[in-house]
Backbone as CSV, one residue per row, in Angstrom:
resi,resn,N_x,N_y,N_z,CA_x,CA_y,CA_z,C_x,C_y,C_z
1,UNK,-29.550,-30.893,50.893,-29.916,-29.651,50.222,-29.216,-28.467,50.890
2,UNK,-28.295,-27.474,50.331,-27.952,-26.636,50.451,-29.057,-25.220,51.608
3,UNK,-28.545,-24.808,51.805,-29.571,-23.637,52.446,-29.436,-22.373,51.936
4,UNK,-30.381,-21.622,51.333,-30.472,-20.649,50.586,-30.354,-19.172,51.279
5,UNK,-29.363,-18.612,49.909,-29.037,-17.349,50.744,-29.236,-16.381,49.754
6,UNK,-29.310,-14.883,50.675,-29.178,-13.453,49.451,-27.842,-12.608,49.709
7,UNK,-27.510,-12.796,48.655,-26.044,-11.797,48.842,-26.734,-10.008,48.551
8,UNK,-25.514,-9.759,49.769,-25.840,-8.381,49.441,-24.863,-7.645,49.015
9,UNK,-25.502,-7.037,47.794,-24.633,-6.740,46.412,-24.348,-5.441,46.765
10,UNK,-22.887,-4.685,46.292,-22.828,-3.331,46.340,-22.326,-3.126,45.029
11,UNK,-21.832,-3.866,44.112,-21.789,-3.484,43.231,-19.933,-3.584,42.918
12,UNK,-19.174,-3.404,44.068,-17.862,-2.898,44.636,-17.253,-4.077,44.833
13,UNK,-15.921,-4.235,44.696,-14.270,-5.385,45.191,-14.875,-6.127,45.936
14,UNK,-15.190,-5.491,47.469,-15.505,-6.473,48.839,-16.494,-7.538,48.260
15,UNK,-17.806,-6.975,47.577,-18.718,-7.344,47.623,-18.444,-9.123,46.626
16,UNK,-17.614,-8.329,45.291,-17.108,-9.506,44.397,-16.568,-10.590,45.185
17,UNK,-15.791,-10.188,45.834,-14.371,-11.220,46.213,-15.490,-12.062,47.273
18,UNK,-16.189,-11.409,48.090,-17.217,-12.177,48.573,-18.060,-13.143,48.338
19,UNK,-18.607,-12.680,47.342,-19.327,-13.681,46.171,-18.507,-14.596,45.407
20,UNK,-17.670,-14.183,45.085,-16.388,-15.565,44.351,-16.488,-16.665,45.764
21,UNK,-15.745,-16.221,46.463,-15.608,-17.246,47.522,-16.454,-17.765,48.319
22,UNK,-17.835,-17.012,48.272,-18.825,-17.759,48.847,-19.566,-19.078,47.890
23,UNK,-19.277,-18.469,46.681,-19.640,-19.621,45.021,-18.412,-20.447,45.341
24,UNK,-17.191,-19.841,46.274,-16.765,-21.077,45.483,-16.448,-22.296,46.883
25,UNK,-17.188,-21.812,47.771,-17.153,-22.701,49.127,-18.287,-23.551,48.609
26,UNK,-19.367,-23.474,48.221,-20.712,-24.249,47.516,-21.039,-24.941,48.673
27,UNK,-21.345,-23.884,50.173,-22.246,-24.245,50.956,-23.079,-23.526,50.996
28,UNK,-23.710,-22.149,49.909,-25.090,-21.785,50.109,-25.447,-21.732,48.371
29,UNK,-26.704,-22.069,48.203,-26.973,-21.791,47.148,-27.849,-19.996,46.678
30,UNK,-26.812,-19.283,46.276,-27.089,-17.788,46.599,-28.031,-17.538,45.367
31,UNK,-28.851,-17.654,45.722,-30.496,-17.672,44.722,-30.668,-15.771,44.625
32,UNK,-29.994,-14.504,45.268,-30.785,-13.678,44.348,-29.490,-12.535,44.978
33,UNK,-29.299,-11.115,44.335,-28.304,-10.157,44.564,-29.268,-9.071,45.276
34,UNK,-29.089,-8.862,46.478,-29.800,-7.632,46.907,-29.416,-5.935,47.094
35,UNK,-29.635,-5.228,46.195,-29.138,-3.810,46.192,-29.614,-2.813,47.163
36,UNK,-29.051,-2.270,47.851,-29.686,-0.719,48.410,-29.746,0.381,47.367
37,UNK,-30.780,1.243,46.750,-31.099,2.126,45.523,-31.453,3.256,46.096
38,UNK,-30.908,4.226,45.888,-31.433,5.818,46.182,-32.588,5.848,45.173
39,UNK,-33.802,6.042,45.674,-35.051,6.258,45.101,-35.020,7.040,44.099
40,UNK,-34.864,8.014,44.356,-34.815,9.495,43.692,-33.813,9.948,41.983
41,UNK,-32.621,9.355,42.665,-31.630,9.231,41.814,-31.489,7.715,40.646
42,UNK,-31.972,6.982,40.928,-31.533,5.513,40.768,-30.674,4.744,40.684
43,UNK,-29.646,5.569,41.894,-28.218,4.929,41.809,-27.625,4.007,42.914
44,UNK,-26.631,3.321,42.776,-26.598,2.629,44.606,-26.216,3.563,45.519
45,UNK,-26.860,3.400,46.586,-26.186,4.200,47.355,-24.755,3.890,47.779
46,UNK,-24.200,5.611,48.140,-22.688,5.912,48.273,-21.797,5.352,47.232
47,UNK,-21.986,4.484,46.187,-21.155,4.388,45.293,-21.337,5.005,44.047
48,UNK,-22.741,5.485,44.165,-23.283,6.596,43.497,-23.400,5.454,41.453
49,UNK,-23.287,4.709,41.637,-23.286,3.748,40.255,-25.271,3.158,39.754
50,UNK,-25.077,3.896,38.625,-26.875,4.106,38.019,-27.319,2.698,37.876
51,UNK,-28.470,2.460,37.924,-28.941,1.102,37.912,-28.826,0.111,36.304
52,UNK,-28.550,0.943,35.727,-28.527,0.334,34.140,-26.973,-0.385,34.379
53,UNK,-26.062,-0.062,34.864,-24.966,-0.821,35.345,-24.746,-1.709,36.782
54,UNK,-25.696,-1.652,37.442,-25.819,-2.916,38.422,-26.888,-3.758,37.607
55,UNK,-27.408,-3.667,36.865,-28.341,-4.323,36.035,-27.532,-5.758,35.583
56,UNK,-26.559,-4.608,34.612,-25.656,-5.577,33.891,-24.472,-6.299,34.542
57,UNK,-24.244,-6.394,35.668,-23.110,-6.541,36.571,-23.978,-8.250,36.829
58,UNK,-25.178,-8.172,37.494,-26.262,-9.117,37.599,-26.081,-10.216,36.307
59,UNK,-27.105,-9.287,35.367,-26.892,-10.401,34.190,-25.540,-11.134,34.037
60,UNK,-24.190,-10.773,33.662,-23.440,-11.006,33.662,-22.984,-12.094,34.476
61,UNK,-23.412,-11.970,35.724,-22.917,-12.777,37.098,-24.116,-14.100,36.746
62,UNK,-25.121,-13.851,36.474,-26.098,-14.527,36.460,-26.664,-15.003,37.218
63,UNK,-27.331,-13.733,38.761,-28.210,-13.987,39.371,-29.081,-13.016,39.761
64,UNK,-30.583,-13.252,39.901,-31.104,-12.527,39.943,-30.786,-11.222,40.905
65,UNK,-31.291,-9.980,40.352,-31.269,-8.803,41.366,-32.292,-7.779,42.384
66,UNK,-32.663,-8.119,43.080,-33.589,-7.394,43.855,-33.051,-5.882,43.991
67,UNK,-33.644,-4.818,44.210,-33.548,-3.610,43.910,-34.194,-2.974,45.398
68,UNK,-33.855,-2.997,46.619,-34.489,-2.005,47.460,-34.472,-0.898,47.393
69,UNK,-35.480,0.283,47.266,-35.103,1.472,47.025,-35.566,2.014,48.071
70,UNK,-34.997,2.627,49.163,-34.551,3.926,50.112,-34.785,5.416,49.871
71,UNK,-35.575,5.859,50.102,-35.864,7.319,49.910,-34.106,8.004,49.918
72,UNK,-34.191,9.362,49.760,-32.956,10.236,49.625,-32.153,10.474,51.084
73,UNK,-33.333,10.971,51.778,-32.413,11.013,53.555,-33.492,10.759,54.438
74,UNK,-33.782,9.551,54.206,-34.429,8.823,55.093,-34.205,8.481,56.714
75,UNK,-35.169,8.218,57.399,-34.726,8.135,58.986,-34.440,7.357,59.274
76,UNK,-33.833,6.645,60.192,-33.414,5.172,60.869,-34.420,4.318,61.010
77,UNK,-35.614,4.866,61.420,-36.774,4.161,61.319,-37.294,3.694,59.997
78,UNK,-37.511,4.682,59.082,-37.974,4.539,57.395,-36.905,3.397,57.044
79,UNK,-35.564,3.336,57.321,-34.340,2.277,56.783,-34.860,1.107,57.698
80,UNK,-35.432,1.178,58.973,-35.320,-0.068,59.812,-36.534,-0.937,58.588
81,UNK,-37.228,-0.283,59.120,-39.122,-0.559,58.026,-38.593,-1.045,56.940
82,UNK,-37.853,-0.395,56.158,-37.906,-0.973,54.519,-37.166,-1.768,54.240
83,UNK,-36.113,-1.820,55.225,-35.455,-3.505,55.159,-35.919,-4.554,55.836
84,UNK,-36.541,-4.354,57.065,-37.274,-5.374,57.584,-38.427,-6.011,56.709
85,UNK,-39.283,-5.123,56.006,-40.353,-5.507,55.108,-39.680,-6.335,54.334
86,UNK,-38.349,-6.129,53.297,-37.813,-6.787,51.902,-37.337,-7.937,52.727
87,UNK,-37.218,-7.666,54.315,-36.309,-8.878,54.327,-37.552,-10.536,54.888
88,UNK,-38.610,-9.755,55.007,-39.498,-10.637,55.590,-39.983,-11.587,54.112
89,UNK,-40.089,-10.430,53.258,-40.465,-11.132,52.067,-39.756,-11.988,51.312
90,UNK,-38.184,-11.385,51.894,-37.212,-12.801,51.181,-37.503,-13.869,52.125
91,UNK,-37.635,-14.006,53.118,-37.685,-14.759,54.229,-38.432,-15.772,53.507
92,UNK,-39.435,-15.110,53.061,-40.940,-15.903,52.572,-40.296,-16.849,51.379
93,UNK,-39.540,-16.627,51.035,-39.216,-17.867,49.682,-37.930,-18.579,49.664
94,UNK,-37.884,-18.662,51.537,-37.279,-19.949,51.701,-35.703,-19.748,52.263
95,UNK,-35.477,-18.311,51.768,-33.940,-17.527,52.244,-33.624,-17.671,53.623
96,UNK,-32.620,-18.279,54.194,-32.331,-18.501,55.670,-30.977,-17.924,55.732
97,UNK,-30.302,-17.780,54.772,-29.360,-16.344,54.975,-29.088,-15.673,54.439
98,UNK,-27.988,-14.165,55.173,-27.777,-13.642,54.359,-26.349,-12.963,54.237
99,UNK,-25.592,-13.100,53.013,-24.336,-13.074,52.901,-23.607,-11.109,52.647
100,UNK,-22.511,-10.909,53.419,-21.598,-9.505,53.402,-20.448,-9.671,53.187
101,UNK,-19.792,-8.634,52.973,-19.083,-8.490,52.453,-17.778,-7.977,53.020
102,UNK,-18.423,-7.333,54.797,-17.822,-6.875,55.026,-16.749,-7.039,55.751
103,UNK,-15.679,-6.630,56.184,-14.104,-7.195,56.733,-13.938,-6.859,58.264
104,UNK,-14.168,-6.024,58.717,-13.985,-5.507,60.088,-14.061,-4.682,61.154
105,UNK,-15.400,-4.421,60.163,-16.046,-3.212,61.399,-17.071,-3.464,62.349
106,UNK,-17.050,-3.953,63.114,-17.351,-4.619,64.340,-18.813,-4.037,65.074
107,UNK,-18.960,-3.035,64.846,-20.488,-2.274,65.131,-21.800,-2.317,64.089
108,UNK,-21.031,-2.884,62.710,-21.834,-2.335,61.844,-22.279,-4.013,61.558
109,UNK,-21.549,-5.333,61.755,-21.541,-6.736,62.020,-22.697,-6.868,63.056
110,UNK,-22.672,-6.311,64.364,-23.442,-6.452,65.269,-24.887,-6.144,64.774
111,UNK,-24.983,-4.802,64.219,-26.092,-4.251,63.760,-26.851,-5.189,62.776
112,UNK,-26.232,-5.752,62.072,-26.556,-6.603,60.487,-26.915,-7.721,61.384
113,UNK,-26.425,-8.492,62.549,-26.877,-9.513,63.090,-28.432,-9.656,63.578
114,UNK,-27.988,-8.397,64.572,-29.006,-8.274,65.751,-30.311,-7.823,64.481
115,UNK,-30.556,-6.895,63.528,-31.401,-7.070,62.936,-32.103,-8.441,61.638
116,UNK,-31.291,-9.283,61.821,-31.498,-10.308,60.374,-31.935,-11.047,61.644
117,UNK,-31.110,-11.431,62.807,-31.898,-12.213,64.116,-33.431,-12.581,64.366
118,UNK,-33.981,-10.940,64.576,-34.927,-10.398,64.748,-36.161,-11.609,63.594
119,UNK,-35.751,-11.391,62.405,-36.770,-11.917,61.336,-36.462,-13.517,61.004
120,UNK,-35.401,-13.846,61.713,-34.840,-15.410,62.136,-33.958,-15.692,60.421
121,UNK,-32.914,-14.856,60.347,-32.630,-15.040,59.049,-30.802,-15.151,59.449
122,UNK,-30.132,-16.180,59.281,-28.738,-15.752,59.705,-27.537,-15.092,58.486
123,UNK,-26.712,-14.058,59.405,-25.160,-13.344,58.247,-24.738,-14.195,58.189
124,UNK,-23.836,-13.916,57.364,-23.016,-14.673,56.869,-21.488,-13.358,56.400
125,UNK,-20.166,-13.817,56.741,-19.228,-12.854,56.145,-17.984,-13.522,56.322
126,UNK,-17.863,-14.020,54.565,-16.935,-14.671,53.964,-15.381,-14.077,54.432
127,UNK,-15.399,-12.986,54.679,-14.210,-12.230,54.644,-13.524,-12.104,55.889
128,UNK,-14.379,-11.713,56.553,-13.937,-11.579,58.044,-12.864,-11.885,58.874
129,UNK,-12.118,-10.175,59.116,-10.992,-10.482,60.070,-9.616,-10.819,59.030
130,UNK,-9.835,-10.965,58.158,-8.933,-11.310,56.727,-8.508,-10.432,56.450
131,UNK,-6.810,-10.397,56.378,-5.921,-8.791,56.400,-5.942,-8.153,54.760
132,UNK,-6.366,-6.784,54.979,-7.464,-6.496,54.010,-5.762,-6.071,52.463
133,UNK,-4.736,-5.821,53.411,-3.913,-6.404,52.294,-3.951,-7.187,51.408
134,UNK,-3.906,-8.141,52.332,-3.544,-9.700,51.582,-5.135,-9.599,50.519
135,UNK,-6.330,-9.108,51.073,-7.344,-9.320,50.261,-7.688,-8.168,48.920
136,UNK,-6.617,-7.149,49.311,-6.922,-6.427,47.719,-5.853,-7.104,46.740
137,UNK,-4.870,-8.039,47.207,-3.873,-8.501,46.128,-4.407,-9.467,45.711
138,UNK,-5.664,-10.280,46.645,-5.806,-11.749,46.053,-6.975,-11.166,45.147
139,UNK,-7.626,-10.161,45.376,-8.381,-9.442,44.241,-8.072,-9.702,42.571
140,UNK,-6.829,-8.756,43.083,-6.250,-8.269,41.370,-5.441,-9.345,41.155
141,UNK,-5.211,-10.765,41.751,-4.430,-11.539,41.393,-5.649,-13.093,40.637
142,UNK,-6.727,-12.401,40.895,-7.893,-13.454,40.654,-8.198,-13.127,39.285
143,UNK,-7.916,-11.865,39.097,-8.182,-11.270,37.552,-9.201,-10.383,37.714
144,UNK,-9.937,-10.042,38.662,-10.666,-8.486,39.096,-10.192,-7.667,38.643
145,UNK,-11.405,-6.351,38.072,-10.922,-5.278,37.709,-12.198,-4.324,37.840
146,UNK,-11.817,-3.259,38.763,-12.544,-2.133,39.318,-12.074,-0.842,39.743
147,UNK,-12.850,-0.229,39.321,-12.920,1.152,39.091,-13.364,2.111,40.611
148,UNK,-13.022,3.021,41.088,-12.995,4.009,42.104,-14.084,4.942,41.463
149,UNK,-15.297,4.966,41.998,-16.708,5.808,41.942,-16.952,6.671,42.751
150,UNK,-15.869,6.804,43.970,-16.514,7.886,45.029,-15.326,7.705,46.568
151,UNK,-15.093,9.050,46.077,-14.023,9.174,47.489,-14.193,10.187,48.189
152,UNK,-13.897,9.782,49.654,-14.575,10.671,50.845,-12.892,12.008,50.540
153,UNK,-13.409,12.931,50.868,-12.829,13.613,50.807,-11.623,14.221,52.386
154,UNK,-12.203,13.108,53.123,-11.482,13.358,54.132,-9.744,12.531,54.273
155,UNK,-9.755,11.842,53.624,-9.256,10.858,52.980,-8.573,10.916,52.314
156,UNK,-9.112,11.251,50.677,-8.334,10.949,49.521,-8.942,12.050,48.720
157,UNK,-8.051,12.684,48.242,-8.677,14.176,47.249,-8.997,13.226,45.569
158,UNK,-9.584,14.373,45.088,-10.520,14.382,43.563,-9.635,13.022,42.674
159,UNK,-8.199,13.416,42.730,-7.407,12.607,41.506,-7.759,11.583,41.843
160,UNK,-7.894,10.463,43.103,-7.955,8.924,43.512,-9.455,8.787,42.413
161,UNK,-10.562,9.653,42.244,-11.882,9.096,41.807,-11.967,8.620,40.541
162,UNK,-12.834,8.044,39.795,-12.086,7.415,38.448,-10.540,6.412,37.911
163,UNK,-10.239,6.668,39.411,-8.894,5.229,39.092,-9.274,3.667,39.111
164,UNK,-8.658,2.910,38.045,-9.132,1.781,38.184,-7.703,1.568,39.481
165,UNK,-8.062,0.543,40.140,-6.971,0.260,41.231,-6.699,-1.041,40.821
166,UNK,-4.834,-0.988,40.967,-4.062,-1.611,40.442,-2.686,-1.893,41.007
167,UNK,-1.835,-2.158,41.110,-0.534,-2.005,42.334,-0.287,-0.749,42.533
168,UNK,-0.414,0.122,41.121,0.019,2.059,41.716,-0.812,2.258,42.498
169,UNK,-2.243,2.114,42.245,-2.961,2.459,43.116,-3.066,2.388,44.542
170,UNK,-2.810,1.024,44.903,-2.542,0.388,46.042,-1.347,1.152,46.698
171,UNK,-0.018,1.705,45.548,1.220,2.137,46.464,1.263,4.057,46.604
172,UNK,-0.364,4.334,46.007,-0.220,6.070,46.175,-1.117,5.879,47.419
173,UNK,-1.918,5.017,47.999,-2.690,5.397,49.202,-1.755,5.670,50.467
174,UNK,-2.766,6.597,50.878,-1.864,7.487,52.420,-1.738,6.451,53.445
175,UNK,-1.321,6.528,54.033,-1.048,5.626,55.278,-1.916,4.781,56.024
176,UNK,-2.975,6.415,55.915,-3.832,6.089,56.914,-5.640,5.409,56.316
177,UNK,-4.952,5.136,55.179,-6.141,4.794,53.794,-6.491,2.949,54.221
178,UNK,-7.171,2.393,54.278,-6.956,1.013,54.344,-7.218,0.902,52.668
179,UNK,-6.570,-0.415,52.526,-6.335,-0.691,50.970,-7.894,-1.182,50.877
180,UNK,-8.616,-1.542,51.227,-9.981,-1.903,50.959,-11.064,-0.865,50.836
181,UNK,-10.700,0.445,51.570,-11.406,1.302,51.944,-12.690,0.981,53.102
182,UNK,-12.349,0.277,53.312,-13.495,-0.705,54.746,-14.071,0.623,55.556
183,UNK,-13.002,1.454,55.825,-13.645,2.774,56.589,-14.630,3.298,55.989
184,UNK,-14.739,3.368,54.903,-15.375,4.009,54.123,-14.729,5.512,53.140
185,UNK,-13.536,5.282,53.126,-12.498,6.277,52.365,-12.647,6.137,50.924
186,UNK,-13.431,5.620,50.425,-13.338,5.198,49.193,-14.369,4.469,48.416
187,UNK,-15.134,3.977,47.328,-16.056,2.973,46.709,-16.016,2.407,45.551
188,UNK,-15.870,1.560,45.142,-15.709,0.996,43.271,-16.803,0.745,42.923
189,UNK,-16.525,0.180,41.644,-17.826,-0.400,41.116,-16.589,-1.586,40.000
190,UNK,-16.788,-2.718,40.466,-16.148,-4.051,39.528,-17.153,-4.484,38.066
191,UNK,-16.168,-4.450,37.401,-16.665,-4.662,35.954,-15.668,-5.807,35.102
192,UNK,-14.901,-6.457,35.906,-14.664,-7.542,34.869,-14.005,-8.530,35.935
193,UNK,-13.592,-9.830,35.654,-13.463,-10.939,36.620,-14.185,-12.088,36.600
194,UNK,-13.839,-13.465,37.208,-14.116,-14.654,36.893,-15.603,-14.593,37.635
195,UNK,-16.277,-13.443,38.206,-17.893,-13.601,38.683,-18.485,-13.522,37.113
196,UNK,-17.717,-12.692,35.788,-18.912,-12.413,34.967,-18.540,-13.118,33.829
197,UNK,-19.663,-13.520,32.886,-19.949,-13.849,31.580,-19.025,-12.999,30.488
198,UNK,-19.096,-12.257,30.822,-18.611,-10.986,29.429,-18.576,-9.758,30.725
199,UNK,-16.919,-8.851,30.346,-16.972,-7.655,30.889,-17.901,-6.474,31.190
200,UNK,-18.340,-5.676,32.030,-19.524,-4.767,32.133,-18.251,-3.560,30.965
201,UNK,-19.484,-2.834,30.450,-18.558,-2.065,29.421,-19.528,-0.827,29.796
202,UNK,-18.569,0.309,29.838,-19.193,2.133,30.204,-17.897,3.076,30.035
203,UNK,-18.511,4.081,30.030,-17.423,5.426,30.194,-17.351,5.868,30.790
204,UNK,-16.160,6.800,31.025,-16.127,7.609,32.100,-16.412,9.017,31.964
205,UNK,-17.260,9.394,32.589,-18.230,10.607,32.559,-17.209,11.657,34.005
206,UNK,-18.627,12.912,34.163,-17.629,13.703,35.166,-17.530,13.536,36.452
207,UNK,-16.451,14.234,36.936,-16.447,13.719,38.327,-17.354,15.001,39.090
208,UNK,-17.995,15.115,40.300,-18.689,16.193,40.844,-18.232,15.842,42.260
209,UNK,-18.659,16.852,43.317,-18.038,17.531,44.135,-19.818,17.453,45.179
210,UNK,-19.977,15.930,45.993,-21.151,16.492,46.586,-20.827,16.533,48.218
211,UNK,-22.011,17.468,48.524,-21.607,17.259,50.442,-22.827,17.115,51.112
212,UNK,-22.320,16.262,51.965,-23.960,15.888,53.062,-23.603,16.403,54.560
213,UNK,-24.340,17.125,55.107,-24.138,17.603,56.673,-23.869,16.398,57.974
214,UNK,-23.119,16.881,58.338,-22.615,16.176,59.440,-23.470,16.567,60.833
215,UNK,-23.479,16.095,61.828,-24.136,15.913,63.087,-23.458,16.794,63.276
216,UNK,-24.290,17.623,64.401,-23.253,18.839,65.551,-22.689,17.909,66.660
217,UNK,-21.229,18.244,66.852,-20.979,17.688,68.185,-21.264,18.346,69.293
218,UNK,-20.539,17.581,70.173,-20.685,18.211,71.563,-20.558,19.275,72.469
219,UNK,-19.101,19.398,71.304,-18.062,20.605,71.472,-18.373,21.902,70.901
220,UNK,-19.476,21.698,69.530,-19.608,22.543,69.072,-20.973,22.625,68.095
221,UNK,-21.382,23.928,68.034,-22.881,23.679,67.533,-23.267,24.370,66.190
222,UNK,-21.825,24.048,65.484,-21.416,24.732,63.918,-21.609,23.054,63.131
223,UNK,-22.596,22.820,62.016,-22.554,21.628,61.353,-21.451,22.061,60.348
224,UNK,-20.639,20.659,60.436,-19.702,20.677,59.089,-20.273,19.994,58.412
225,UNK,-19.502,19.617,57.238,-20.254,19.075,55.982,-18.984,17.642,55.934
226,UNK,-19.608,16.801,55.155,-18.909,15.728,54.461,-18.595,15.343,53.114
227,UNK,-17.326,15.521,52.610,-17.484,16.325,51.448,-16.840,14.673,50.114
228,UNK,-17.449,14.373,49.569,-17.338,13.324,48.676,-16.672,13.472,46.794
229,UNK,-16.294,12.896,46.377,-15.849,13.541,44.676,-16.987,12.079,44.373
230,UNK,-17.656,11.731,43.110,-18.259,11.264,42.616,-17.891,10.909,41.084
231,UNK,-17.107,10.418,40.278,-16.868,9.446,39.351,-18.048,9.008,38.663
232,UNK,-18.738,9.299,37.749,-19.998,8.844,37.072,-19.239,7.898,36.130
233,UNK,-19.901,7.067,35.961,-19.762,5.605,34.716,-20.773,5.732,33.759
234,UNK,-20.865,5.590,32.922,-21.980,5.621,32.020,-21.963,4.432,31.265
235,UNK,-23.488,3.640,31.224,-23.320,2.391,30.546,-23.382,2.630,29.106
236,UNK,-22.685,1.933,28.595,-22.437,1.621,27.226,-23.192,0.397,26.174
């Protein structure tokens, strides 16, 4: 018998290409999709994509979706609590891991460990260490297709938001851009590819201009801001 796992869904490339290849290793049987949800808004967080389209991303894929919802600017503690709770309760129906997405950020791996540890639940990350080149071509060479929902502005200005990414896409990023956006320079939302039944279908709505405050440093006791463009999708 296989050992049962929860993927954790963002909705985004990494997350797909993750899930393809973890379906298609068929050593966990990935029984449910787990979302992080801005309460308030009902959208995922940072990719800013409304729940009526991770809905259908689910159906499509055909597995169930759990929905954690996260207050708006919640504390480290309120985030520790409300994932530890969802994760005790997956625990409870048998889940012994849990699958990411993510490629190579090495602090944020530790963190995902040392807390899933804690509730005796093990990661899992299909991707890992995998040159994130080679992994946006084997993307669009699988037949993936996704759309750019939210770019940091430190990064990549307004025009990158709303691009579906495609080889131009791949050959206008700055240097210092990783093609995955792993830093966090960037976010999609995937809507067609061998994970789904039938294409996710929406429009493209406006782009907006939001900013969240940054920590004071050390050096200085002026908060800057962090300034994001936002790409709305609208389901269809």
């Amino acid at each position: 018998m296989k050992p049962k796992a929860v993927f954790n869904w963002s909705s985004g490339k990494d997350s797909a290409l993750a899930l393809y290849k973890i379906l298609q290793e068929d050593r966990y049987e990935v029984t449910s999709l787990l979302t992080s949800i801005n309460e308030e808004y009902q959208r995922i967080s940072m990719h800013g994509v409304h729940i009526d389209l991770l809905q259908k991303q689910a159906n499509s894929i055909g597995i169930p979706l759990i929905k954690m919802e996260i207050p708006k600017e919640p504390s480290m503690e309120q985030y520790r609590e409300i994932m530890s709770n969802t994760m005790m309760e997956i625990k409870s129906r048998g889940i012994s891991h849990s699958v990411f997405g993510d490629i190579f950020l090495e602090d944020l791996r530790q963190y995902r460990e040392e807390q899933l540890k804690s509730i005796g639940i093990e990661a899992v990350f299909p991707l890992w260490k995998q040159n994130t080149v080679d992994l946006i071509h084997e993307f669009l060479d699988l037949g993936f297709k996704t759309i750019v929902t939210c770019v940091n502005e430190t990064y990549l200005d307004k025009s990158f938001a709303g691009r579906i990414i495609d080889r131009d896409f791949i050959r206008d990023l700055p240097p210092n851009v990783d093609p995955c956006g792993e830093n966090g320079e960037f976010h999609t939302f995937t809507f067609d590819g061998p994970l789904f039944s039938v294409p996710i279908p929406f429009e493209i709505g406006k782009t907006v201009k939001k900013t969240y405050p940054k920590p004071k440093s050390e050096t200085s006791d002026k908060e800057e801001d962090y300034v994001f463009w936002f790409c709305d999708l609208i389901s269809k």
